[in-house]
N, CA and C atoms as an extended XYZ file, in Angstrom:
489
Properties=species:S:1:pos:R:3:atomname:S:1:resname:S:1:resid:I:1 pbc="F F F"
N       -17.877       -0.504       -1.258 N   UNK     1
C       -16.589       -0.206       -0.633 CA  UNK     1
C       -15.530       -1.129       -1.225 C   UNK     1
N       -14.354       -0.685       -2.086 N   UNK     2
C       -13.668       -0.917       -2.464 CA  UNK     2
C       -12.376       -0.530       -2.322 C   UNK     2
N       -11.316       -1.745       -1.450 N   UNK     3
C       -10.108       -1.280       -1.317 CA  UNK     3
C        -9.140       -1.721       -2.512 C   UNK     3
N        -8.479       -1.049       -3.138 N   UNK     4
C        -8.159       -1.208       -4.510 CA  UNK     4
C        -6.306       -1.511       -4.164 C   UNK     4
N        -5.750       -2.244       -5.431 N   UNK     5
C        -4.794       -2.881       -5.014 CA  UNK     5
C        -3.632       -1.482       -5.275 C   UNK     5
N        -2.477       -1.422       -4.897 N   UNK     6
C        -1.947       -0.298       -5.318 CA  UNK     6
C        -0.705       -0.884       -6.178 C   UNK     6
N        -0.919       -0.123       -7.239 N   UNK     7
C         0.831       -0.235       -8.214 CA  UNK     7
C         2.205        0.183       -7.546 C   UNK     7
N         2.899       -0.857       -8.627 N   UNK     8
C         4.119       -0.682       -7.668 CA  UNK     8
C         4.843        0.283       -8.875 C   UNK     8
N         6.197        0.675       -7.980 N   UNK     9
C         7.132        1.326       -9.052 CA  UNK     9
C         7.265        0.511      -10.344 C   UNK     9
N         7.580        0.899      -11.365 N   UNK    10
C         7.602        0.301      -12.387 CA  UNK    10
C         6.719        0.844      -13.689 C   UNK    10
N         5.151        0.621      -12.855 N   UNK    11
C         3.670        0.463      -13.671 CA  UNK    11
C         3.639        1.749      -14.351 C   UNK    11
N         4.071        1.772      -15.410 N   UNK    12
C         3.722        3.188      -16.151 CA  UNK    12
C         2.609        3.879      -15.762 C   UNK    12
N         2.026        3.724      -15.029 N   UNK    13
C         0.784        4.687      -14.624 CA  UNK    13
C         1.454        5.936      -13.396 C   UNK    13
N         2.314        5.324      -13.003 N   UNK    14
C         3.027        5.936      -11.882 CA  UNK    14
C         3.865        7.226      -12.616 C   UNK    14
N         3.634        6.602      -13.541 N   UNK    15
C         5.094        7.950      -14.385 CA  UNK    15
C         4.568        8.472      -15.562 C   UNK    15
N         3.207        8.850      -15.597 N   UNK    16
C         2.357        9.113      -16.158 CA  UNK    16
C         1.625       10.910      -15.712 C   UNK    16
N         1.780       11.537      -16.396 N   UNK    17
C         0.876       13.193      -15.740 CA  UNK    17
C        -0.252       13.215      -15.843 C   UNK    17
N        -0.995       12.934      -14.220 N   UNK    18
C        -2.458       12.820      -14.395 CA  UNK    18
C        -3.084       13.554      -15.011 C   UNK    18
N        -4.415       13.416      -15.785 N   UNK    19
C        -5.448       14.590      -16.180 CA  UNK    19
C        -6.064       15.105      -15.299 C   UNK    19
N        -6.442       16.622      -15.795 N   UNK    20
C        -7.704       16.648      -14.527 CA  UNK    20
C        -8.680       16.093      -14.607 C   UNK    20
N        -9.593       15.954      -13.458 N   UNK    21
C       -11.184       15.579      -13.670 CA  UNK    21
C       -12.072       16.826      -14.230 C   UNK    21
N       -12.470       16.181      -15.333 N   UNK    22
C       -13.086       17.266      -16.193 CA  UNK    22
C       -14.878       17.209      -16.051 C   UNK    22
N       -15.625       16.316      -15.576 N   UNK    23
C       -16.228       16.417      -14.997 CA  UNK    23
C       -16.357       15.317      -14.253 C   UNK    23
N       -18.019       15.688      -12.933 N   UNK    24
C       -17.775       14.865      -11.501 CA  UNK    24
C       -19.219       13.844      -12.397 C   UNK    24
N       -18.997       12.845      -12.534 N   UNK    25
C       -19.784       11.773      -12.486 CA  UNK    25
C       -20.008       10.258      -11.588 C   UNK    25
N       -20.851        9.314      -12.050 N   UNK    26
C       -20.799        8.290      -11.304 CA  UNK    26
C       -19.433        7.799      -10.925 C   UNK    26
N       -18.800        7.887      -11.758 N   UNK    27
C       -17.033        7.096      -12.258 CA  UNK    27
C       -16.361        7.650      -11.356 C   UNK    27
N       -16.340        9.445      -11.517 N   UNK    28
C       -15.443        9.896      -10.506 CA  UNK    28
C       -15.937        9.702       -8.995 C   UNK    28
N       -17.087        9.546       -8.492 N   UNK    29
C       -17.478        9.269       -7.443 CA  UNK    29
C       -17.113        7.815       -6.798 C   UNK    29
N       -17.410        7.120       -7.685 N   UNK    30
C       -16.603        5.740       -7.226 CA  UNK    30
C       -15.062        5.657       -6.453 C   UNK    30
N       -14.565        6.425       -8.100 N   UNK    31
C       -12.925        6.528       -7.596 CA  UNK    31
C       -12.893        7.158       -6.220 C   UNK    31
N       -13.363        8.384       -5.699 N   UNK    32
C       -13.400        8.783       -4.391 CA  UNK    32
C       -13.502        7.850       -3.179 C   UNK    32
N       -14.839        7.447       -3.692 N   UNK    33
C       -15.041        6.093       -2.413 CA  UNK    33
C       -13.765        5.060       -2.352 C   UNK    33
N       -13.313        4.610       -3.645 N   UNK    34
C       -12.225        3.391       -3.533 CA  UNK    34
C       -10.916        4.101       -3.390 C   UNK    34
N       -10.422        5.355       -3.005 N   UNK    35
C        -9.219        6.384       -2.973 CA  UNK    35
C        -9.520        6.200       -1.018 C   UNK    35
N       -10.956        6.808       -0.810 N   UNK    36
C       -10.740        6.386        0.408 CA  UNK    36
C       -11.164        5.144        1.415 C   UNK    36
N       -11.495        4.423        0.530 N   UNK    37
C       -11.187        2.833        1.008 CA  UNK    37
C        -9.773        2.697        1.525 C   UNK    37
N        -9.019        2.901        0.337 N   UNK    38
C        -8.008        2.506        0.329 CA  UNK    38
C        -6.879        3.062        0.886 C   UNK    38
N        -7.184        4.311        1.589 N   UNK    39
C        -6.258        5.242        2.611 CA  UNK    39
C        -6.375        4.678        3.834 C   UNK    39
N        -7.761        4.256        4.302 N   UNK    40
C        -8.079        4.227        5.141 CA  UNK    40
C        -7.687        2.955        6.312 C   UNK    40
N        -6.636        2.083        5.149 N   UNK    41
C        -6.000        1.087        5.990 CA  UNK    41
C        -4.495        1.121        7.093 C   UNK    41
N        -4.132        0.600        8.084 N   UNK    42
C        -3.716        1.357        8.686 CA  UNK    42
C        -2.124        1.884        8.356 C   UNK    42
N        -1.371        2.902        8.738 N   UNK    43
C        -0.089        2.990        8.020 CA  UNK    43
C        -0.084        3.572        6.800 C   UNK    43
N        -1.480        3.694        6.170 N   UNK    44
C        -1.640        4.873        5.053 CA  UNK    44
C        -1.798        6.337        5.194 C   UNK    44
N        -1.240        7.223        5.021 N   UNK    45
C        -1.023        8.525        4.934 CA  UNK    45
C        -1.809        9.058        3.559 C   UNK    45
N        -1.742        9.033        2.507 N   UNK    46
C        -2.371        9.020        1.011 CA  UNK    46
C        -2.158        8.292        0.384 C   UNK    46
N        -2.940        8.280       -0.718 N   UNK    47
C        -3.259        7.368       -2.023 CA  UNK    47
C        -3.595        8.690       -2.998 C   UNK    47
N        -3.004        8.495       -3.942 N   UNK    48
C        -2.825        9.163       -5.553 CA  UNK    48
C        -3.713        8.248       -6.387 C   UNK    48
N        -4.712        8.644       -7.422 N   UNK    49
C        -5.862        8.058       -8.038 CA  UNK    49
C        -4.740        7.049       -8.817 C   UNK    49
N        -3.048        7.549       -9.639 N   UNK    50
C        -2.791        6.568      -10.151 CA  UNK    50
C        -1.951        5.628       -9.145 C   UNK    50
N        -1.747        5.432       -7.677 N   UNK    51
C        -1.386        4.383       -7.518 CA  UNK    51
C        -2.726        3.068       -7.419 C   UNK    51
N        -3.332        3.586       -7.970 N   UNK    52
C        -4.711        2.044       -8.185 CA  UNK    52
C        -5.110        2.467       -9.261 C   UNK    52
N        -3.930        2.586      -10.064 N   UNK    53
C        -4.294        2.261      -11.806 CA  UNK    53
C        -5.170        3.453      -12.464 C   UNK    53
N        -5.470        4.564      -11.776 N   UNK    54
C        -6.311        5.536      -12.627 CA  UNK    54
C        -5.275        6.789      -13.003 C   UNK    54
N        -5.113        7.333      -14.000 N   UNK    55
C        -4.772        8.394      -14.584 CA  UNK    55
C        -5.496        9.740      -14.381 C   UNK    55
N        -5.461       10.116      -13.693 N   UNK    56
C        -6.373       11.435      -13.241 CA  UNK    56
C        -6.329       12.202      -11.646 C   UNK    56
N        -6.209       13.650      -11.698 N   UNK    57
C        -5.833       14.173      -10.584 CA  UNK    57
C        -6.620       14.072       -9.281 C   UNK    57
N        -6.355       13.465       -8.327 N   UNK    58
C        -7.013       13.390       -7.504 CA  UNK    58
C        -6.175       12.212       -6.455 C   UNK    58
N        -6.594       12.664       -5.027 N   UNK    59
C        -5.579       11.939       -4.077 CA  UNK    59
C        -6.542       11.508       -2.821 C   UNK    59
N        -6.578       11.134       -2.005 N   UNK    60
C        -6.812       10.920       -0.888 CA  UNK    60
C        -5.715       10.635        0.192 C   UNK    60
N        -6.483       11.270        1.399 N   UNK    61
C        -5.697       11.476        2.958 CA  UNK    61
C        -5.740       10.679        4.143 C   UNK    61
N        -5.154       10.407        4.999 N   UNK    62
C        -5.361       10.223        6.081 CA  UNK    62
C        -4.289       10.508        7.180 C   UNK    62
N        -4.572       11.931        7.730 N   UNK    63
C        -3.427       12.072        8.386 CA  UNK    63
C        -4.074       12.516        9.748 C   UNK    63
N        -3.665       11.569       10.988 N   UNK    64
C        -3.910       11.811       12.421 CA  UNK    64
C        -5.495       11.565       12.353 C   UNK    64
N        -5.810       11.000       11.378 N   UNK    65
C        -7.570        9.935       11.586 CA  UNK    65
C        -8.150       10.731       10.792 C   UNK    65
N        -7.630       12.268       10.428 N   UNK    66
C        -8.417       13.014        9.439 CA  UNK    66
C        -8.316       12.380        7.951 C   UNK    66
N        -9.662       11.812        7.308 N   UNK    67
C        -9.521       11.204        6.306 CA  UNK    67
C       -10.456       12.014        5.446 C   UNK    67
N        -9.659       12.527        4.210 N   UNK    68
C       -10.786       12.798        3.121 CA  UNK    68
C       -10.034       13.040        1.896 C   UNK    68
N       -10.388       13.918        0.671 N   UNK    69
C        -9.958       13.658       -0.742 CA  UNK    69
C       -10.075       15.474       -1.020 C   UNK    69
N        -9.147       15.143       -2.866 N   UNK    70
C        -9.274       16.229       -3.494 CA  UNK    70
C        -9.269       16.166       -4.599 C   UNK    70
N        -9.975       16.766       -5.164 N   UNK    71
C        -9.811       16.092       -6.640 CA  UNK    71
C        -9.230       17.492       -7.415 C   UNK    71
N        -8.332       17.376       -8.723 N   UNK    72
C        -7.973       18.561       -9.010 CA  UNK    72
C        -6.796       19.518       -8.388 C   UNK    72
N        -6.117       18.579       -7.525 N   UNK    73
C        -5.423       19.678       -6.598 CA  UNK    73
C        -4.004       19.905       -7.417 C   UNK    73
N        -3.835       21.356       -6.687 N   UNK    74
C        -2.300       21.798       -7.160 CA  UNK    74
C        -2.199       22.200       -6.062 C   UNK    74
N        -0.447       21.994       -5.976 N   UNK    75
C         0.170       22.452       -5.171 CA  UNK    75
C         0.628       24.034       -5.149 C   UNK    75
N         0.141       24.800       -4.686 N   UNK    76
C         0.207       26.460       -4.655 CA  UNK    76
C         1.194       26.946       -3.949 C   UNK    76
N         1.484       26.507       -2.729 N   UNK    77
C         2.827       27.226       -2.007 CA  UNK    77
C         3.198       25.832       -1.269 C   UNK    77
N         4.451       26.492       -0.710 N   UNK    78
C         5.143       25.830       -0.572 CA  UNK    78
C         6.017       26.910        1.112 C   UNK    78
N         6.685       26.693        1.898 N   UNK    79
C         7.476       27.252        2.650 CA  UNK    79
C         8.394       26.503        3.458 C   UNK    79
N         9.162       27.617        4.195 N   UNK    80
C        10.489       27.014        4.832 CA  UNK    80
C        11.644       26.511        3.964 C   UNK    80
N        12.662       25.849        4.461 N   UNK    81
C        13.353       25.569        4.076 CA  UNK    81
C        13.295       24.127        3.995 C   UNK    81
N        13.587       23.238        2.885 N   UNK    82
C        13.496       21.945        2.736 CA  UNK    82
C        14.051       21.197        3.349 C   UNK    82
N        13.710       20.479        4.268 N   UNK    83
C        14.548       19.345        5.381 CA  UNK    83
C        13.962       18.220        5.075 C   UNK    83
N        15.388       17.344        5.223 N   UNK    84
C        15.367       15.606        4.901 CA  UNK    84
C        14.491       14.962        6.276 C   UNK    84
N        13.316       14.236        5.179 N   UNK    85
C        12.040       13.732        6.025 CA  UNK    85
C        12.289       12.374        5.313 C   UNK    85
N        12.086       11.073        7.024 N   UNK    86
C        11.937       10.125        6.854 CA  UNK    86
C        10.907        9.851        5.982 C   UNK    86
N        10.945        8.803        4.641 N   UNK    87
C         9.529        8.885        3.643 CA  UNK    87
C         9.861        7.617        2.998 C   UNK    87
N         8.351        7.401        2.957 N   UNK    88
C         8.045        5.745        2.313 CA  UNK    88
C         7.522        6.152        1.088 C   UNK    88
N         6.973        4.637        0.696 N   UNK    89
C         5.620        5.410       -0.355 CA  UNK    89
C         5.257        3.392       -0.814 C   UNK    89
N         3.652        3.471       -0.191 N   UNK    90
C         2.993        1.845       -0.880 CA  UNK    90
C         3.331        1.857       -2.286 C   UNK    90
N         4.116        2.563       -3.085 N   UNK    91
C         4.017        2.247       -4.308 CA  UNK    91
C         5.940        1.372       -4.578 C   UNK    91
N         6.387        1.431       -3.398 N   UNK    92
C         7.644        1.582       -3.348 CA  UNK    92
C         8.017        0.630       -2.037 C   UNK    92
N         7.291       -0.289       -1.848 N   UNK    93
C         7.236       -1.385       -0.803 CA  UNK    93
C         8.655       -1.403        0.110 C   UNK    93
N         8.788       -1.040        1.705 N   UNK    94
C         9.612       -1.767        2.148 CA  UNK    94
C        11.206       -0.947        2.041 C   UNK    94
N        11.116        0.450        1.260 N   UNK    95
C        12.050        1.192        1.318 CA  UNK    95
C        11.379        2.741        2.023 C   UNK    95
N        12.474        3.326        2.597 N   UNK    96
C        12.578        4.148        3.667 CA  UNK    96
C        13.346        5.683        3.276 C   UNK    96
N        13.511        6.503        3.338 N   UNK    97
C        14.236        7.217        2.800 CA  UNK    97
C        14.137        8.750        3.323 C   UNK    97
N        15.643        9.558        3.717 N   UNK    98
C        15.080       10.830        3.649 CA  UNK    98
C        15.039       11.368        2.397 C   UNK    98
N        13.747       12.563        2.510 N   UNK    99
C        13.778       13.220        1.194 CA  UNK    99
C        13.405       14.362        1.338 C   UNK    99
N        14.113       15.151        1.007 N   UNK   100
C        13.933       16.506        1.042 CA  UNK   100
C        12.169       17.107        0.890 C   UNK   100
N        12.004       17.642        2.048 N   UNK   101
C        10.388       18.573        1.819 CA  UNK   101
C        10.493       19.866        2.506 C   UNK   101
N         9.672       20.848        1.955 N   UNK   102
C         9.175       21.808        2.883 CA  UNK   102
C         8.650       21.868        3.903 C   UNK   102
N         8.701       21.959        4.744 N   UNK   103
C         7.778       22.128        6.250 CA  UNK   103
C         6.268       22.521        6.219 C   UNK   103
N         6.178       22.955        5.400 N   UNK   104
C         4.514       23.352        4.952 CA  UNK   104
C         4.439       23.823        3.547 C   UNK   104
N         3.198       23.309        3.436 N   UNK   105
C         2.518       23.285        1.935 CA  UNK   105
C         1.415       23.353        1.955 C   UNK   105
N         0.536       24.139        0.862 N   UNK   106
C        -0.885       24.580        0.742 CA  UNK   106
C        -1.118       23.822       -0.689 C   UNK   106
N        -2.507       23.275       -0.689 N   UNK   107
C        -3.133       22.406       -1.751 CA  UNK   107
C        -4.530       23.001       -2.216 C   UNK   107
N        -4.762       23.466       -3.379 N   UNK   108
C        -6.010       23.868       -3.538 CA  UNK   108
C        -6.964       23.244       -4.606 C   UNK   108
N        -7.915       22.570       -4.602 N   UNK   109
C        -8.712       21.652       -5.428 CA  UNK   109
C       -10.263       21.714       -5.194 C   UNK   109
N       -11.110       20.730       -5.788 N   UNK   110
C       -12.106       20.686       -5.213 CA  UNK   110
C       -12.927       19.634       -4.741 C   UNK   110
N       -14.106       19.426       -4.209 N   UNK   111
C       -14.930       18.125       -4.028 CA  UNK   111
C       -15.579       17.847       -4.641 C   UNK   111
N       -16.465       17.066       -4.381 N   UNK   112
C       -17.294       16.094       -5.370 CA  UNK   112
C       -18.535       17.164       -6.127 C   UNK   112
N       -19.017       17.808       -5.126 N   UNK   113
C       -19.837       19.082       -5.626 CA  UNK   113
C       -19.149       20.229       -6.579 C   UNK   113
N       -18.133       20.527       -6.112 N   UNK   114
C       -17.374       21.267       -7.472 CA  UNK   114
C       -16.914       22.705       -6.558 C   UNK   114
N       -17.091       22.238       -5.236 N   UNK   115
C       -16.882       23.764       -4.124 CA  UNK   115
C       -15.131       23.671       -3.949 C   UNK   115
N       -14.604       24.518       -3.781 N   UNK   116
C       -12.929       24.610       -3.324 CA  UNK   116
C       -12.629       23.984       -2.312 C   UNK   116
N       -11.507       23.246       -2.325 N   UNK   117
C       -11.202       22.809       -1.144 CA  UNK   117
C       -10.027       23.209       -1.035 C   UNK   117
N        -9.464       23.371        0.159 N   UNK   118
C        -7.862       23.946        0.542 CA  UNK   118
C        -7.527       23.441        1.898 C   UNK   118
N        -6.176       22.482        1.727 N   UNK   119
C        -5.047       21.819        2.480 CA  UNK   119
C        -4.330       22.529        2.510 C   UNK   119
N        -3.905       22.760        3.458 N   UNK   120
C        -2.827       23.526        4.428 CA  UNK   120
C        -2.063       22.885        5.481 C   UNK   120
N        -1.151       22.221        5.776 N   UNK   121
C        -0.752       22.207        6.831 CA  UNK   121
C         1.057       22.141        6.788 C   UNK   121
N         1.678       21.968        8.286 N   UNK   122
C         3.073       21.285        8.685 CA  UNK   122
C         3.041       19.852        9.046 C   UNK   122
N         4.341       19.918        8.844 N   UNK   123
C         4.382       18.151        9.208 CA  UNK   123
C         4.182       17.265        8.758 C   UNK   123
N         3.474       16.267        8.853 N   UNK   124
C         2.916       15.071        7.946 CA  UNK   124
C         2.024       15.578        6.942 C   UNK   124
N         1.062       16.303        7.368 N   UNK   125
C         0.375       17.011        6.231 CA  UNK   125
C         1.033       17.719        4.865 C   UNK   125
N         1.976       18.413        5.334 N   UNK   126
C         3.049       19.064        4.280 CA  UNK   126
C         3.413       18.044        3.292 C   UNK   126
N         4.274       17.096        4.213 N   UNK   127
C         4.807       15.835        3.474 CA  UNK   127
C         3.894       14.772        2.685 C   UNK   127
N         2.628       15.069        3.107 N   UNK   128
C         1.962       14.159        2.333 CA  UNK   128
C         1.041       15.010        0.897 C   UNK   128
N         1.198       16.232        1.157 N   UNK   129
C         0.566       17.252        0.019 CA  UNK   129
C         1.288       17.187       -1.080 C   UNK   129
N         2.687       16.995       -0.825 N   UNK   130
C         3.781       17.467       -1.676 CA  UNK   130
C         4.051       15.669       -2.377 C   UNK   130
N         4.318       14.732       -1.464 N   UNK   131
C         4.410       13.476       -2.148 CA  UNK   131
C         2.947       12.948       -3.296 C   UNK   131
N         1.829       13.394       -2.979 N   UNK   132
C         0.528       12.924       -3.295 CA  UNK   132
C         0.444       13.878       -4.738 C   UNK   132
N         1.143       15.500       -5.142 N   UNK   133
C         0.878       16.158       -5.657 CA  UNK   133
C         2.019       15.522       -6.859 C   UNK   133
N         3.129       15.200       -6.163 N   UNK   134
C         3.894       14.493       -7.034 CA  UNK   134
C         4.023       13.337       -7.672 C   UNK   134
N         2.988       12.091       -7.773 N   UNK   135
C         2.557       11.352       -7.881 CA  UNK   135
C         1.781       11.394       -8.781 C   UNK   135
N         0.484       12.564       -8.962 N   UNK   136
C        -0.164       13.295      -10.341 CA  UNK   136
C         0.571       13.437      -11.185 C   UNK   136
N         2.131       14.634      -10.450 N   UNK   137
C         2.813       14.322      -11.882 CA  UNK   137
C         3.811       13.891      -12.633 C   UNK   137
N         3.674       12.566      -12.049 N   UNK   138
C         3.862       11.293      -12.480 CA  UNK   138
C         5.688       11.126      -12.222 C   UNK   138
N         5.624       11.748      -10.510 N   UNK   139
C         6.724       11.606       -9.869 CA  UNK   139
C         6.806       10.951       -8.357 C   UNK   139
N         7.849        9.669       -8.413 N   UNK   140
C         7.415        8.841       -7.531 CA  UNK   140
C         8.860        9.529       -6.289 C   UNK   140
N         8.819        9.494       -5.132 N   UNK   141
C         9.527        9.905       -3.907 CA  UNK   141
C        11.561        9.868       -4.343 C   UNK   141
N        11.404        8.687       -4.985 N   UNK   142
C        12.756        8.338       -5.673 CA  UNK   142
C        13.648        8.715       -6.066 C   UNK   142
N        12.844        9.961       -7.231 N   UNK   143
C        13.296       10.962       -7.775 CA  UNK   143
C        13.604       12.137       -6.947 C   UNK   143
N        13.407       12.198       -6.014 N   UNK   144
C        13.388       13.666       -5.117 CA  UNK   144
C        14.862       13.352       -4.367 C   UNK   144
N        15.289       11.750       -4.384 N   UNK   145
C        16.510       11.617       -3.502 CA  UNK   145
C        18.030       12.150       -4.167 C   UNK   145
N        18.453       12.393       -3.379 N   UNK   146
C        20.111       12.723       -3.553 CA  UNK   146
C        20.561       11.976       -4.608 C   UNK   146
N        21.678       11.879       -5.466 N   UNK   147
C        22.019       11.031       -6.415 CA  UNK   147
C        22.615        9.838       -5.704 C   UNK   147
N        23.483       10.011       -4.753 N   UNK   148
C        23.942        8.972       -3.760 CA  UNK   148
C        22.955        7.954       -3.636 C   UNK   148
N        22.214        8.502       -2.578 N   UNK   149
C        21.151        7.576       -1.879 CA  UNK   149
C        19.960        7.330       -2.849 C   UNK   149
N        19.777        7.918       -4.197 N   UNK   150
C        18.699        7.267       -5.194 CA  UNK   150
C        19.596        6.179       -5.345 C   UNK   150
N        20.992        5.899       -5.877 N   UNK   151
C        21.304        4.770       -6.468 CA  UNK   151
C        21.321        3.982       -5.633 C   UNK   151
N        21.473        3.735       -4.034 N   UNK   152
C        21.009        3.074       -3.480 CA  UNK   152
C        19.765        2.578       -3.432 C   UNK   152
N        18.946        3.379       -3.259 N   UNK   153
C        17.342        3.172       -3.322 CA  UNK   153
C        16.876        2.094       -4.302 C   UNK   153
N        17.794        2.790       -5.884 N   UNK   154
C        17.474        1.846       -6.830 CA  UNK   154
C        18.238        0.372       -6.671 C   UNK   154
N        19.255        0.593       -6.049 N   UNK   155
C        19.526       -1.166       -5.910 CA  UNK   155
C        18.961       -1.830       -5.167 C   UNK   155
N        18.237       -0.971       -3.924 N   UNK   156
C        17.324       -2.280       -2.877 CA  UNK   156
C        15.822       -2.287       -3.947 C   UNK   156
N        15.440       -1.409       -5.070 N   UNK   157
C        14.407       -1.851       -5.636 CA  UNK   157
C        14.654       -2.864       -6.524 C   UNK   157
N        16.260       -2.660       -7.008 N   UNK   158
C        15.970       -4.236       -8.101 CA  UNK   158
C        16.321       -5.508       -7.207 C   UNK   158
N        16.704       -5.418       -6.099 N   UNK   159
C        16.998       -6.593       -4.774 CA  UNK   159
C        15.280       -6.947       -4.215 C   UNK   159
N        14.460       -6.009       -4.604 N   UNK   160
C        13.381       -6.512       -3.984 CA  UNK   160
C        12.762       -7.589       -4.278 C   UNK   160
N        12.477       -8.245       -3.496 N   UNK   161
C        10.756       -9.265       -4.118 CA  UNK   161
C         9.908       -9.174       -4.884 C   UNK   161
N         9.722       -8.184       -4.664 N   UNK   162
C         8.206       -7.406       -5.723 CA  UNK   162
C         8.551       -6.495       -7.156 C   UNK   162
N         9.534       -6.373       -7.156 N   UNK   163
C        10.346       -5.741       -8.484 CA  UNK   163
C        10.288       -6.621       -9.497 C   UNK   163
């Protein structure tokens, strides 16, 4: 059990278009276990394989205690109309932001066995399908903001500590 450290904005891995997992081995099994190590602390919603340094599609969840993974996922639909959702992101320490999402979103990928898996939901689930899917490709919450409030965003990131 491995809780793995997470990258911050900056780390070219973040802005990077994951690969898929092309096949399921020891390696990718690990990453699973340390994806959900590392969700599983509290105030985590998901983890993206590259915010702990790996290049490759695959995310882990935890939304309302439901915790599990996907490896391979795309984002397939999408609905409603996009409304500004309060949104963080551990890769992005300590900033807050609305950002435009859909109200629901469907995710289709698979597990460790190689069977389909499919995410569906509203709400936090939506918001976390769509941030986690964007993160693969190699798009951090930031980018999704208004031009206004990104250049804000970007000045409390170069004001930060951890920048």
């Amino acid at each position: 059990m491995t809780v793995r450290a997470i990258r911050l904005f900056g780390d070219p891995v973040l802005r990077a278009v994951a690969s898929p997992v092309e096949q399921i081995d020891d390696g990718v099994r690990a990453l699973v276990q340390d994806l959900l190590d590392t969700v599983e602390l509290p105030g985590r919603a998901g983890v993206a394989a590259p915010q702990i340094g790996v290049g490759v599609r695959a995310f882990s969840y935890n939304i309302d205690g439901d915790i599990g993974y996907v490896l391979n996922p795309e984002l397939v639909e999408v609905s409603g109309e996009p409304q500004p959702t309060g949104e963080g992101c551990l890769s992005v320490p300590g900033l807050w932001h609305d950002t435009p999402r859909y109200p629901h979103a469907k995710v289709i990928g698979m597990d460790l066995d190689g069977n389909e898996v499919v995410l569906e939901g509203d709400g936090l689930l939506a918001q976390a399908l769509q941030h986690e899917t964007d993160h693969l490709d190699g798009m951090v919450y930031l980018q999704r903001l208004d031009p206004e409030t990104r250049r804000v965003a970007m000045r409390q990131v170069r004001e930060s500590d951890w920048f």
